[in-house]
N, C-alpha and C positions, 0 to 999 in steps of 0.2 A: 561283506564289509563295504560299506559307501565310499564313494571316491574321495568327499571331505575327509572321514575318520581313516583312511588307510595315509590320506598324506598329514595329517595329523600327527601318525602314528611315525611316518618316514622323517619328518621334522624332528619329533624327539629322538627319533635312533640316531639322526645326523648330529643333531646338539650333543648328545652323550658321546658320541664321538669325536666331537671336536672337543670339547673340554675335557673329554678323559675319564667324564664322571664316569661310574657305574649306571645303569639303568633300574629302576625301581621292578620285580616282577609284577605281571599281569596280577592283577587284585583277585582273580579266580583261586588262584595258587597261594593260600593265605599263609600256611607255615613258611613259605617262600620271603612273601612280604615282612612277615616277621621276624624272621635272623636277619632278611637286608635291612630293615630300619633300626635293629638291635644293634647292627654291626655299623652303621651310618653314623649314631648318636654318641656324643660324648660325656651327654648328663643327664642325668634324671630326675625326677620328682618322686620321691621317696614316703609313701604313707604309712605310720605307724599308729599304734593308740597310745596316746599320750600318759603317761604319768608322773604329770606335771600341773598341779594346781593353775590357773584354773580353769585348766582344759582335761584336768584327768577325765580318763575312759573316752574321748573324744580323740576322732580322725588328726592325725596332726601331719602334714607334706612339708617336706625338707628340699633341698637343692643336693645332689649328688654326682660328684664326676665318676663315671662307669666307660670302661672298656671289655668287651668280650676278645680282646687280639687286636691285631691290626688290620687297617679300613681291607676289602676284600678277603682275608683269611681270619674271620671270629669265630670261635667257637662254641657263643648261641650264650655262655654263660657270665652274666654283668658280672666285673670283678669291682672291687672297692677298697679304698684306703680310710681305714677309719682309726677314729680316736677315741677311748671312754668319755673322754672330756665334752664328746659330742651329744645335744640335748637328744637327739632321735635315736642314740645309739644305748641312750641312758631305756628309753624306751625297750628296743630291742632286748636288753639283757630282762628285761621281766616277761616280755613276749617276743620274739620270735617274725613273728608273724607279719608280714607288710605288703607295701604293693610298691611298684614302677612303674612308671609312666613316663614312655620316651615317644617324641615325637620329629618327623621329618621337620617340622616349623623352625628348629635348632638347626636344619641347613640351610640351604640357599635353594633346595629343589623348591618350596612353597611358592616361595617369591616370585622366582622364574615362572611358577605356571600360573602366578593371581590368584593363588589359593589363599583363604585366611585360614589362620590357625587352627581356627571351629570345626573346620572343614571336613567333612569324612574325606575327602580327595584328598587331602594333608595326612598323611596316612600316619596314625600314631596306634602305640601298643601299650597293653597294659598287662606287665607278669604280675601275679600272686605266687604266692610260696613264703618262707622262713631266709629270713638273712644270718647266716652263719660264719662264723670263723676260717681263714684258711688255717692251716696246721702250719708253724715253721717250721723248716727244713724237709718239707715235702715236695714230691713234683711240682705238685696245684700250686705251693707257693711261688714257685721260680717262673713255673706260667703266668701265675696272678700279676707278680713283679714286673716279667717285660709287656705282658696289655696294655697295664694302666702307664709305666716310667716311660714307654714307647707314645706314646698319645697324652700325656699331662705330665711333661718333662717337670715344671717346677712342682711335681710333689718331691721330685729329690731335697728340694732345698728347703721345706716346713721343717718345722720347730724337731728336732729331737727326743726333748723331754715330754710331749707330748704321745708317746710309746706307741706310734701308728701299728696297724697290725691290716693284713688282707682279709676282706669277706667275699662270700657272694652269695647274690641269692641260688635259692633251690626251688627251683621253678614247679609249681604243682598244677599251676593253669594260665594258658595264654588268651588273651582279647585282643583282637583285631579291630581297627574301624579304619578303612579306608576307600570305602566305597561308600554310595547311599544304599539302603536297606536294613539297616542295624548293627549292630557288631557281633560276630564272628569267632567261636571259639577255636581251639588248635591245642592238642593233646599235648604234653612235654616231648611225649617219643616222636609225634609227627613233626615235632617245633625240630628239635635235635639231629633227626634224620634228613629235613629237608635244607637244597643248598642253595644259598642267598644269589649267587652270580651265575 
């Protein structure tokens, strides 16, 4: 390692320490990188395929607040507070099927290093899999409950009549892009298994 890139390296251990943040894993360690940015992020960009005139059968991205737990103890999987009332969710009940799209750029690490958004150094993920229902009165739902109420206090106080319910996705494939070279895949079991901090 070079003298430049080792105090580089010693600069950001000292900042992460003195703010408290957490530290991003080495980009080597991608399932790593993965649950820490999952576990980092508070919202997502949510792609379905639309069916809705006149975008049917076309990509449609939504805005979604997601928690897998709280900041250093996630457990890898986005929870969600949804409503049928919701155009993307209208989506969902006829397919299933979507993506997310979370990115470091939603925190203050980007900024801090001069990274833009675009940036593969701005390290963002992209899950595929199905967005599914949590069960009420199940474990997953009382998890689901304090991830998201712990980290997006005011969904306590949304509409009632609006029948919120908890989902998440079921992750069938992870993408990586936080390095330059391309993006990066990551198994579910290697996603699951490996630990963000």
């Amino acid at each position: 390692m070079s003298v430049l890139l080792f105090a580089f390296v010693l600069v950001l251990d000292l900042t992460c320490i003195a703010t408290g943040q957490p530290r991003i894993p080495p980009h080597e360690e991608i399932a790593r990188v993965a649950r820490f940015v999952v576990n980092q992020c508070e919202w997502a960009s949510m792609a379905t395929i639309s069916t809705h005139d006149p975008v049917k059968g076309q990509p449609f991205s939504n805005v979604f607040s997601i928690s897998d737990g709280p900041v250093s103890y996630g457990t890898g999987i986005p929870y969600m507070y949804l409503t049928r009332m919701e155009i993307s969710v209208k989506d969902l009940e006829v397919n299933p099927q979507a993506s997310l799209c979370v990115s470091l750029a939603q925190t203050d690490f980007c900024k801090k290093q001069g990274y833009d958004p675009q940036s593969p150094l701005c390290a963002h993920i992209i899950l595929s899999g199905s967005v599914v229902e949590v069960q009420n009165s199940t474990v997953e739902a009382s998890v689901a409950k304090k991830a998201l109420f712990s980290r997006h206090p005011e969904m306590l106080d949304w509409p009632t009549d609006h029948n919120w319910f908890f989902a998440k996705m079921n992750i069938t494939q992870v993408w990586v892009l936080d390095y330059f070279g391309g993006v990066k895949t990551v198994t579910p079991e290697a996603y699951f298994k490996a630990t963000p901090y």
